[in-house]
N, CA and C of each residue as an Amber inpcrd file, in Angstrom:
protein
   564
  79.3040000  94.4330000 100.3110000  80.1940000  95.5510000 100.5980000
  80.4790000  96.3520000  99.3370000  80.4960000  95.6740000  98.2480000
  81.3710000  96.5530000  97.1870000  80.3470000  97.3900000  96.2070000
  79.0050000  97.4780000  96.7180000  77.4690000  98.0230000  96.3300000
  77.6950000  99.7510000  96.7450000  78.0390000  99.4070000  98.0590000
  78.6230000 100.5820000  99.0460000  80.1510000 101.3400000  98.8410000
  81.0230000  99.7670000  98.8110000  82.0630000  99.9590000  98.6490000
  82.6570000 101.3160000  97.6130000  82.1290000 101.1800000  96.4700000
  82.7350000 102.1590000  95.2840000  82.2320000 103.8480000  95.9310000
  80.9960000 104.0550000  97.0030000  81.0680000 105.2390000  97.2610000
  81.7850000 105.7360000  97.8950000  82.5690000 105.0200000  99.2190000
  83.5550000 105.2030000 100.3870000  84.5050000 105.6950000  99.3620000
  85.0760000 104.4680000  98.1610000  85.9810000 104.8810000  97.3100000
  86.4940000 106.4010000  96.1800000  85.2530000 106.4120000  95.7960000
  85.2420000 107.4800000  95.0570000  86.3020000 108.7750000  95.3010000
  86.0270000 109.6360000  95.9670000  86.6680000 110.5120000  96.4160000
  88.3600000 110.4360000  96.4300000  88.6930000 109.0940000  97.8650000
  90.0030000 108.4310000  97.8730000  90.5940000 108.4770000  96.3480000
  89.9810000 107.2190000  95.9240000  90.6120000 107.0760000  94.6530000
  90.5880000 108.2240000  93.3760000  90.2710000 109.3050000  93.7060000
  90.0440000 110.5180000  92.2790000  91.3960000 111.2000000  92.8120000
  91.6410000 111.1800000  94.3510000  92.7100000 111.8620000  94.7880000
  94.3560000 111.4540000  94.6480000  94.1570000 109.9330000  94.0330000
  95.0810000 109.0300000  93.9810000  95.4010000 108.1530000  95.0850000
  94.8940000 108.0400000  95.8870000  95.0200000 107.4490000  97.4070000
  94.7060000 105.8350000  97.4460000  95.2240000 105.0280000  96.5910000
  95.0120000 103.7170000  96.1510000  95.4660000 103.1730000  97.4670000
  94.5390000 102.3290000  97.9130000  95.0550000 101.2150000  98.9520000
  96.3310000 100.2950000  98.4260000  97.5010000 100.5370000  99.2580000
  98.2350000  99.1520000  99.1280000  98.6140000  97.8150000 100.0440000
  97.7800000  98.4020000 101.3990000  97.3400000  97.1340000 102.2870000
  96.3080000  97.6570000 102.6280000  95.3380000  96.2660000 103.0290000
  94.1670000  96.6550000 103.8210000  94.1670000  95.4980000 104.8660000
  93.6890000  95.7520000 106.0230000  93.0110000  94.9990000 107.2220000
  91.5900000  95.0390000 107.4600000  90.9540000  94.5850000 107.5280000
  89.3110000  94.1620000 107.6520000  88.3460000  94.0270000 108.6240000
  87.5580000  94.6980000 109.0340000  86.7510000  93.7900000 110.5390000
  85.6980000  93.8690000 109.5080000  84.7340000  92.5390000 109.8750000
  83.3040000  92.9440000 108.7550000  82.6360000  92.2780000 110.0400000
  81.3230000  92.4380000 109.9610000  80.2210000  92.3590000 110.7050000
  79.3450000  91.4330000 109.5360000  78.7240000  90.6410000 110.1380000
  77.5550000  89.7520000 109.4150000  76.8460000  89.6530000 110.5690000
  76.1040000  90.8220000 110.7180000  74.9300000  91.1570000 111.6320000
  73.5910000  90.5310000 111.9950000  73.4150000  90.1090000 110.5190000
  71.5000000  89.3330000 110.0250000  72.1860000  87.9040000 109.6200000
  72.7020000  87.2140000 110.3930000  72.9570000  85.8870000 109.1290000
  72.0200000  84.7660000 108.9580000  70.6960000  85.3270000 109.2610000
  70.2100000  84.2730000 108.0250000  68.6680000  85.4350000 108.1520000
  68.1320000  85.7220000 106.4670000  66.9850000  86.4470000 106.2900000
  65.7820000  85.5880000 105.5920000  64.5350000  85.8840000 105.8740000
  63.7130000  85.5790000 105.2810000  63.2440000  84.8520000 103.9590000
  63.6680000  83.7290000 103.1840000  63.4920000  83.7960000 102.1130000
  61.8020000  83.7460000 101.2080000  61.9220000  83.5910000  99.9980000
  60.5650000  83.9950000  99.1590000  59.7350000  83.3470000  99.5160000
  59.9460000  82.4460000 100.2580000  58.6540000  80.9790000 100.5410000
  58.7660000  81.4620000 101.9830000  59.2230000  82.3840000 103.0910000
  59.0840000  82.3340000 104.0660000  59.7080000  81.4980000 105.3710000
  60.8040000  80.8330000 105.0920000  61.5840000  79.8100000 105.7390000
  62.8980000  80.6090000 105.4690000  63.5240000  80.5940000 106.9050000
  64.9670000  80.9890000 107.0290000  65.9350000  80.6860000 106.2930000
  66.7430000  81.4720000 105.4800000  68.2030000  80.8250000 104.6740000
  69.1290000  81.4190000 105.3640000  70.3380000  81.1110000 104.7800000
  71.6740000  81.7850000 105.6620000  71.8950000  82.4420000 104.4650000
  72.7530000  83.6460000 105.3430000  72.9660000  85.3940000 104.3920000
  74.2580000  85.9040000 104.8520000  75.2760000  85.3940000 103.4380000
  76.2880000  85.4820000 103.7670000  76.7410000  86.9680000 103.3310000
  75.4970000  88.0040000 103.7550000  76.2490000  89.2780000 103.1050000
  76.5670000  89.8340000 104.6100000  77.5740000  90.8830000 104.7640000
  78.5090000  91.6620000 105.6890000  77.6470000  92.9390000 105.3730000
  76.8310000  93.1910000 106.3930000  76.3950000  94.1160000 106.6080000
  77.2930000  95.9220000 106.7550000  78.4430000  95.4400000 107.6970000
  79.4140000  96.6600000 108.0390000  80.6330000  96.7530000 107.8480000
  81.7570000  97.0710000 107.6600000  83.1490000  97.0050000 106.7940000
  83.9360000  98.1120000 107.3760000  84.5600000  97.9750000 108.4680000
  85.8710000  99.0240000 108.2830000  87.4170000  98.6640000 107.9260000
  88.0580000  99.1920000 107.5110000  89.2320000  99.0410000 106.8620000
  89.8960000 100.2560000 107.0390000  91.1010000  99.8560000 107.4310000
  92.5280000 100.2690000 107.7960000  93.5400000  99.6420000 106.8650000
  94.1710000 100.7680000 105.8770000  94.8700000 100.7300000 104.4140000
  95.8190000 101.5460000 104.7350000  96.6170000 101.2870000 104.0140000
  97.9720000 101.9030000 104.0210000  97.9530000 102.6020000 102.7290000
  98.5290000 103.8010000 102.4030000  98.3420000 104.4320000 101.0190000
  99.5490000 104.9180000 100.5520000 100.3490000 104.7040000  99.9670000
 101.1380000 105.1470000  99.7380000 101.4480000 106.2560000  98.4740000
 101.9660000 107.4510000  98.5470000 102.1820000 108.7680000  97.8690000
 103.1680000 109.6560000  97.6250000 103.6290000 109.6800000  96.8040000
 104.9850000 111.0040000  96.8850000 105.8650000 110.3040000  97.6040000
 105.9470000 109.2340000  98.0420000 107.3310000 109.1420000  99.0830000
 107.1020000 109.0790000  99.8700000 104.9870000 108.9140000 100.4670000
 105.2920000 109.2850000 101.6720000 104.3400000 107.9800000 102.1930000
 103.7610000 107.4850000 103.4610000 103.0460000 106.7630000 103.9090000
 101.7290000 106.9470000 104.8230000 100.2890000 106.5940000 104.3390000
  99.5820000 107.5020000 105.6690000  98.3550000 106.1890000 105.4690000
  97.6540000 106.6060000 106.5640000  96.8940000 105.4210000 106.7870000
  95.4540000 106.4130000 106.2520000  94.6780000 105.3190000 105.7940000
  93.4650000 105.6760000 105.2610000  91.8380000 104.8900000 105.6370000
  91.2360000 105.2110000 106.4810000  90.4970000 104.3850000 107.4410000
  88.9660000 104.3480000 106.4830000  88.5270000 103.9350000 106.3260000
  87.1500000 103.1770000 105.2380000  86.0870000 102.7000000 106.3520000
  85.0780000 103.1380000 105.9880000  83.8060000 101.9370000 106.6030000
  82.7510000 102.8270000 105.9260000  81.7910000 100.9630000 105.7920000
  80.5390000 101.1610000 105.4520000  79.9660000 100.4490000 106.0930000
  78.9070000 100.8750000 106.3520000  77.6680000 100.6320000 107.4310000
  75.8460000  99.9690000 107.0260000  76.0980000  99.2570000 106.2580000
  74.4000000  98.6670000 106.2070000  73.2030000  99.1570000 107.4240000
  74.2280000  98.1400000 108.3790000  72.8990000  98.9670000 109.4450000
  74.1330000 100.0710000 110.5100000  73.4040000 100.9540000 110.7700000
  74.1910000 101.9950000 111.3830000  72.9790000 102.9630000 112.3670000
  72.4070000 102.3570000 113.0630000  71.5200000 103.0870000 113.9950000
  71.8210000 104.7330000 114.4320000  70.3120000 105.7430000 113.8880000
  70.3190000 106.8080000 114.0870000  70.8330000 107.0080000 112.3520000
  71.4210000 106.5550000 111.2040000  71.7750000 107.3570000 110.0060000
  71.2260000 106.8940000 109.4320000  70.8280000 107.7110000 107.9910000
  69.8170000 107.4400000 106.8650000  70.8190000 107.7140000 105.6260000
  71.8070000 106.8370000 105.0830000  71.8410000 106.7730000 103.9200000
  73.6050000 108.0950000 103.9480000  74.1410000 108.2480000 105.0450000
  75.1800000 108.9350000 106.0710000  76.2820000 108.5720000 104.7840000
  76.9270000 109.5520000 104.2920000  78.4090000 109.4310000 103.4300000
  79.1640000 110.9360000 104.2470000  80.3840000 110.2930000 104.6400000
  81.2820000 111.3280000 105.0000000  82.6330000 111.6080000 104.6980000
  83.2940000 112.3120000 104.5790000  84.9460000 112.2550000 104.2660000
  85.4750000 113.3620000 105.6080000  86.7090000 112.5140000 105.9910000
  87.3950000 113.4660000 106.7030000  88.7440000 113.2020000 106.6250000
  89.7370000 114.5330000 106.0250000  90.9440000 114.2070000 105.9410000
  91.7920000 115.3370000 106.9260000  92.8020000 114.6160000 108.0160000
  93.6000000 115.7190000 108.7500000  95.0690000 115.5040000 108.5010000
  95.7480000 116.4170000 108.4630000  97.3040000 116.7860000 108.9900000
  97.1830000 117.5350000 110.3840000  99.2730000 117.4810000 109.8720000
  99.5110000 118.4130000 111.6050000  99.1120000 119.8520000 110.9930000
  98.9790000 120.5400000 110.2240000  98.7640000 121.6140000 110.0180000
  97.2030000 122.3440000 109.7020000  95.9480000 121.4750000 109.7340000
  94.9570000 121.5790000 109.0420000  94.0020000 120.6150000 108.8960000
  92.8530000 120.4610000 108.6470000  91.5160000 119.3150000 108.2100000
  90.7310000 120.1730000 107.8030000  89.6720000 118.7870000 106.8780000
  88.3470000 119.1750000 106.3780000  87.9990000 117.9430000 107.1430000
  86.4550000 118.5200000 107.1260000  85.3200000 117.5490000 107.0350000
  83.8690000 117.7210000 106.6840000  83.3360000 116.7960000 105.8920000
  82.4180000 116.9660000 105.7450000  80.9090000 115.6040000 105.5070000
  80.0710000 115.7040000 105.8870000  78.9330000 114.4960000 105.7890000
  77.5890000 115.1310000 104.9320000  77.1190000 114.2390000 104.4080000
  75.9870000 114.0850000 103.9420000  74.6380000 114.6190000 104.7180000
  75.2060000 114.3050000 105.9230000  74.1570000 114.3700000 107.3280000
  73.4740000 115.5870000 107.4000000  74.6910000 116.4200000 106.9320000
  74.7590000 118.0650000 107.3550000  74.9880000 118.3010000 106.2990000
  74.5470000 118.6650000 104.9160000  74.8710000 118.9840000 103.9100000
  75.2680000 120.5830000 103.2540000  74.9730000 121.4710000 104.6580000
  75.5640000 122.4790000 104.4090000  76.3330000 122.7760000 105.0770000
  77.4830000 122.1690000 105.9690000  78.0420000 122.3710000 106.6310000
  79.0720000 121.7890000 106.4800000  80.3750000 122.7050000 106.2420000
  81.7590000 122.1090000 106.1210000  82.6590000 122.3010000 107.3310000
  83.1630000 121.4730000 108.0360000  83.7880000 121.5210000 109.2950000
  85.4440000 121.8150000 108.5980000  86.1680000 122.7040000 108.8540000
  87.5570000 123.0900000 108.7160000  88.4330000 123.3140000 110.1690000
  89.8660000 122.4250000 110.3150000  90.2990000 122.7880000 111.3320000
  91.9380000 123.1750000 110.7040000  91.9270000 124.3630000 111.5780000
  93.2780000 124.9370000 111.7370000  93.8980000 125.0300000 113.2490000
  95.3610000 125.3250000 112.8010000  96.0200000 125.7590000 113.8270000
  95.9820000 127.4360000 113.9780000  95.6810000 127.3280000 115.5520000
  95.4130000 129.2730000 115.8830000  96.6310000 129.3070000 117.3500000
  97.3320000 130.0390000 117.2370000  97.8480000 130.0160000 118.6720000
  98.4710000 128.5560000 119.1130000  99.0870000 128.1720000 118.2590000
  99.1140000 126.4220000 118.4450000  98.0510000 125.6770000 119.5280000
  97.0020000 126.1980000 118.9960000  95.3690000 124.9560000 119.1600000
  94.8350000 124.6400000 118.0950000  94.8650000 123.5360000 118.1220000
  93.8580000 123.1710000 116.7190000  92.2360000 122.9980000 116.8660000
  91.9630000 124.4570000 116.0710000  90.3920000 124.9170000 116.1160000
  89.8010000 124.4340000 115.1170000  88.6970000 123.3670000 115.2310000
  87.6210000 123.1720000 114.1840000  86.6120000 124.6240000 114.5200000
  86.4720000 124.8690000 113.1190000  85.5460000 125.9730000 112.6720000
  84.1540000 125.1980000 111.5730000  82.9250000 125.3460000 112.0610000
  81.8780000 125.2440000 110.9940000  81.3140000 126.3290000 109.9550000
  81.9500000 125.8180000 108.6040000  81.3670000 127.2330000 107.4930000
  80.0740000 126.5820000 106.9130000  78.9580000 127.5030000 107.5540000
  77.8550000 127.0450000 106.5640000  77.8420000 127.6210000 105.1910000
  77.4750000 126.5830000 104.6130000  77.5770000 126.9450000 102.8810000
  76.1580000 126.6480000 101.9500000  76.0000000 127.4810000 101.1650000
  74.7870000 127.1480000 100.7180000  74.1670000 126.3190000  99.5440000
  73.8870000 125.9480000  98.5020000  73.9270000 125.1080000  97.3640000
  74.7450000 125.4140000  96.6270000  75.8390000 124.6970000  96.6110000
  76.9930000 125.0020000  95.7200000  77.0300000 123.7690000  94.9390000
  77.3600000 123.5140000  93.6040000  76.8380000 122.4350000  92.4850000
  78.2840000 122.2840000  91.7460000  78.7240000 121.6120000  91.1970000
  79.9750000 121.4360000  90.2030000  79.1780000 122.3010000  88.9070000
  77.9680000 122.2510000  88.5530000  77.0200000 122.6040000  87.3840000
  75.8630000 123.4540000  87.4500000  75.9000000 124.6940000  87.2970000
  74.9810000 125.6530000  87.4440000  73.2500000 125.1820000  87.5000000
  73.3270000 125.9200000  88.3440000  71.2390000 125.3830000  88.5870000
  70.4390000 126.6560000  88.6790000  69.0940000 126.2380000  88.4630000
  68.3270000 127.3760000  88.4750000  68.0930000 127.7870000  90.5360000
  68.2460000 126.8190000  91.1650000  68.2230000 126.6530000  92.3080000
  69.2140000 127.9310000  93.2410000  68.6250000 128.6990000  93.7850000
  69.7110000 129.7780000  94.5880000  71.2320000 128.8870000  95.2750000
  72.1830000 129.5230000  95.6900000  72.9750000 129.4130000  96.7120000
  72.4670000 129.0310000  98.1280000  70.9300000 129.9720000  98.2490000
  70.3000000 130.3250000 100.0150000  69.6410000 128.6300000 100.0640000
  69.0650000 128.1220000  99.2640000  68.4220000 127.0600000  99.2850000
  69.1260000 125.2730000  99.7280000  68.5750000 124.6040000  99.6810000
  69.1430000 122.9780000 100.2010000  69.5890000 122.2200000  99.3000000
  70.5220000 121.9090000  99.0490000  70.0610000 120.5980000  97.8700000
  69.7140000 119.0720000  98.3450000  68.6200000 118.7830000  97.2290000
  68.1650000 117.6010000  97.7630000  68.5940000 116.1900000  96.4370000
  67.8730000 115.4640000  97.1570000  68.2510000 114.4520000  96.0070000
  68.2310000 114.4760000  94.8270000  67.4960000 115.1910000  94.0510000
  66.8900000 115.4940000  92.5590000  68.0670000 116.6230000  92.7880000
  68.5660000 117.1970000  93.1650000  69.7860000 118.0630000  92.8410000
  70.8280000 117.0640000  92.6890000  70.8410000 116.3360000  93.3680000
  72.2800000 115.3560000  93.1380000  72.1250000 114.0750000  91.8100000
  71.0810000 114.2480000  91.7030000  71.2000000 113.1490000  90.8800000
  71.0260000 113.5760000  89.1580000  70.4270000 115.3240000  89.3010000
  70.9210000 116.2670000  88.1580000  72.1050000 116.1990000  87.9110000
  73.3650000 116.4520000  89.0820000  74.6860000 116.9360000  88.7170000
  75.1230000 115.7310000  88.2210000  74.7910000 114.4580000  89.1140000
  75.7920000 113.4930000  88.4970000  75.3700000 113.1970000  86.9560000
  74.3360000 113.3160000  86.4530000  73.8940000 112.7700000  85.1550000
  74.8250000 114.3790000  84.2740000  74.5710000 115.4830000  84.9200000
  75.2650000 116.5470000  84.2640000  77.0330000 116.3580000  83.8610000
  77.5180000 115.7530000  85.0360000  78.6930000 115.2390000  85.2620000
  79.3570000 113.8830000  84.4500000  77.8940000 113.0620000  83.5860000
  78.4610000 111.9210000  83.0030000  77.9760000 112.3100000  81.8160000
  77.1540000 113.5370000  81.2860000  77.6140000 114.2030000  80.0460000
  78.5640000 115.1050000  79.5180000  78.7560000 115.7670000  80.9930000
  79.9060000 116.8200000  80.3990000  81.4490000 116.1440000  79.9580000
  81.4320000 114.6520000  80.4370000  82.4740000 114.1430000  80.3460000
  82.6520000 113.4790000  79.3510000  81.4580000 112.7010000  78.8400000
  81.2030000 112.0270000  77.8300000  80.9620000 113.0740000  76.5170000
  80.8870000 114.2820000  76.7000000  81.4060000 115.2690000  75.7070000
  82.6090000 115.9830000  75.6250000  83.9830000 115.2200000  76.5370000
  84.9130000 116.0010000  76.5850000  84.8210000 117.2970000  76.9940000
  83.7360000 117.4820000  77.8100000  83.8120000 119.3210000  78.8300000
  83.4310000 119.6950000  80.1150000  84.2030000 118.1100000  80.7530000
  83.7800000 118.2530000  82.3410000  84.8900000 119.4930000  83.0580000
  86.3410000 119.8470000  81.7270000  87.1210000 120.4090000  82.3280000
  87.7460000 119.9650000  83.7390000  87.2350000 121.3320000  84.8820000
  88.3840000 120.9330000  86.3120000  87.1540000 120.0780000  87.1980000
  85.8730000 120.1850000  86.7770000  84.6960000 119.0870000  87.8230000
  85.0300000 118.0400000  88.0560000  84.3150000 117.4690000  89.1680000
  84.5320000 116.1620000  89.6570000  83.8630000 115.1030000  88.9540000
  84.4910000 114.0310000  88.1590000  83.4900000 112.9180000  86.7440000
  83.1250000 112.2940000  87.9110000  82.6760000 111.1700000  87.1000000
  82.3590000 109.9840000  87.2830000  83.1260000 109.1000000  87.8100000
  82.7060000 108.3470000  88.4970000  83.9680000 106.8460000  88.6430000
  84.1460000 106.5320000  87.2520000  85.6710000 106.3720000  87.2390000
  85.8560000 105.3590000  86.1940000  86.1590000 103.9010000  86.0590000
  86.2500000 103.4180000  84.5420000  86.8060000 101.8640000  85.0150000
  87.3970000 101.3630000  85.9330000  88.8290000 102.2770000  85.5750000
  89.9800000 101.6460000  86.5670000  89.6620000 101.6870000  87.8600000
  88.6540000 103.0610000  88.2180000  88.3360000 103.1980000  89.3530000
  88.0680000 101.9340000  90.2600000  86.7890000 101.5360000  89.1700000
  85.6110000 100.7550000  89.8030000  86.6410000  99.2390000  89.9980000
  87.6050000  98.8770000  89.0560000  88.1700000  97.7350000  89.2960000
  88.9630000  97.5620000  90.7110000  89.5740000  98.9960000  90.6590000
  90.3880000  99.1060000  92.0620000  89.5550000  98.9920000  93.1660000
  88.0910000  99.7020000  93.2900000  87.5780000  99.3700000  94.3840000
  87.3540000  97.9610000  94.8430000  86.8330000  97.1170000  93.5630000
  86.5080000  95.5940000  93.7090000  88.0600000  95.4700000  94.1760000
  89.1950000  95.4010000  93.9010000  90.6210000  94.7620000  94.4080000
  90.2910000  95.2990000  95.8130000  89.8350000  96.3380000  96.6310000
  90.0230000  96.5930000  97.4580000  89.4040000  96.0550000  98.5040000
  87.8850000  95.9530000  97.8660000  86.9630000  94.7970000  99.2480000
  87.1660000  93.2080000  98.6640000  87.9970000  92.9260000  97.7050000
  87.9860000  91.3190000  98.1880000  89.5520000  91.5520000  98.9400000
  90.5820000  92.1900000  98.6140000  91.1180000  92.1260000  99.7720000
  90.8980000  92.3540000 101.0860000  89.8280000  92.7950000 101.2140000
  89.0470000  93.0980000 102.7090000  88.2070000  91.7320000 102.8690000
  87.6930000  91.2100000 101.9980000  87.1300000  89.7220000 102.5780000
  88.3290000  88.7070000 103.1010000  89.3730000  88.3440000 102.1130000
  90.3540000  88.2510000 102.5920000  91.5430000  88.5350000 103.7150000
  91.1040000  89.5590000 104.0440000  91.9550000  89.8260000 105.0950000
  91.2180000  89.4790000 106.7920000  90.0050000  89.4940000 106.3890000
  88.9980000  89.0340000 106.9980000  89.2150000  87.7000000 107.7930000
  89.3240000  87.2230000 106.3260000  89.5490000  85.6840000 107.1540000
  90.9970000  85.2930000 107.4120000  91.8390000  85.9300000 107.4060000
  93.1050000  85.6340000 107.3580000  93.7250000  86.3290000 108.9560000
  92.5980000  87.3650000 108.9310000  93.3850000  88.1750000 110.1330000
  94.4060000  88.8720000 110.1900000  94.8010000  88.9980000 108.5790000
  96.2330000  89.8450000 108.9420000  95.5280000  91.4860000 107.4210000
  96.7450000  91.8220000 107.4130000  96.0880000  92.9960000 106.2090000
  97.1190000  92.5760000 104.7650000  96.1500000  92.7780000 103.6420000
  96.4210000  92.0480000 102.5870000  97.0210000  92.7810000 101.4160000
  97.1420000  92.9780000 100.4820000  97.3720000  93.9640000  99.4140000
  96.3390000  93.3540000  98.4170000  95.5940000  94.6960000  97.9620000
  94.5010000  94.6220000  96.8250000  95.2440000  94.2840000  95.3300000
């Protein structure tokens, strides 16, 4: 889980949105794979992970729902974020990479609207706006993103995970193994 884990995290945690309980369902889908000689072992890895966290902020309390998916039939490699209030949401996936889903209130209905958007980068590219970005675009920015920082000039961009980050995520899926087996929701 926690291979996966730190990407679910990322985002959450840059926003300050630290888990202070979590509850767990995990899936151990394959439990036992192939080993090197060809004879069955048991495979105690958790293929799928959702989690239901409590976050606490400003004074205030909101729930923050997590999952990662090993196997997830029909997605290839699928990262999404979606955050709503009573007044507003985003959303957005990997799936659809030019497409940002926004919902407002119109007439008291709450209308999701799709804005297609075109290559937009934290770090200038020779690559148009009209064009896709693909993997070799993302894996430019982030290396762009762990120099500009490591030179003190990432400014207002989005870094890197950091330490603390990465420690908080690990607090967060062994409290999810834990809560796992406990059945109740734990604090990281």
């Amino acid at each position: 889980m926690n291979d996966l884990g730190m990407h679910v995290l990322h985002v959450p945690l840059r926003l300050g949105w630290a888990p202070a309980s979590v509850y767990a369902v995990l899936q151990n889908l394959v439990p036992e794979r192939v080993g090197p000689d060809g004879v069955k072992i048991p495979c105690d890895t958790y293929e799928n992970a959702t989690l239901l966290c409590t976050v606490h902020e400003a004074g205030r309390e909101f729930p923050l729902a997590l999952a990662t998916k090993r196997i997830d039939p029909g997605q290839k490699n699928t990262w999404s974020l979606r955050a709503t209030g009573m007044d507003g949401g985003v959303e957005f996936s990997t799936r659809y990479p030019k497409t940002l889903r926004v919902m407002a209130v119109d007439r008291g209905e709450q209308v999701w609207q799709e804005v297609e958007m075109g290559s937009q980068a934290g770090f200038p590219t020779v690559t148009g706006g009209t064009f896709e970005t693909g993997l070799s675009d993302a894996i430019l920015q982030m290396w762009a993103a762990f120099l500009a920082e490591r030179a003190g000039e990432l400014g207002d961009r989005f870094g890197c995970v950091t330490p603390h980050e990465a420690l908080t995520s690990h607090r967060v899926w062994a409290a999810a193994l834990q809560a796992a087996q406990s059945g109740t929701a734990v604090a990281p």
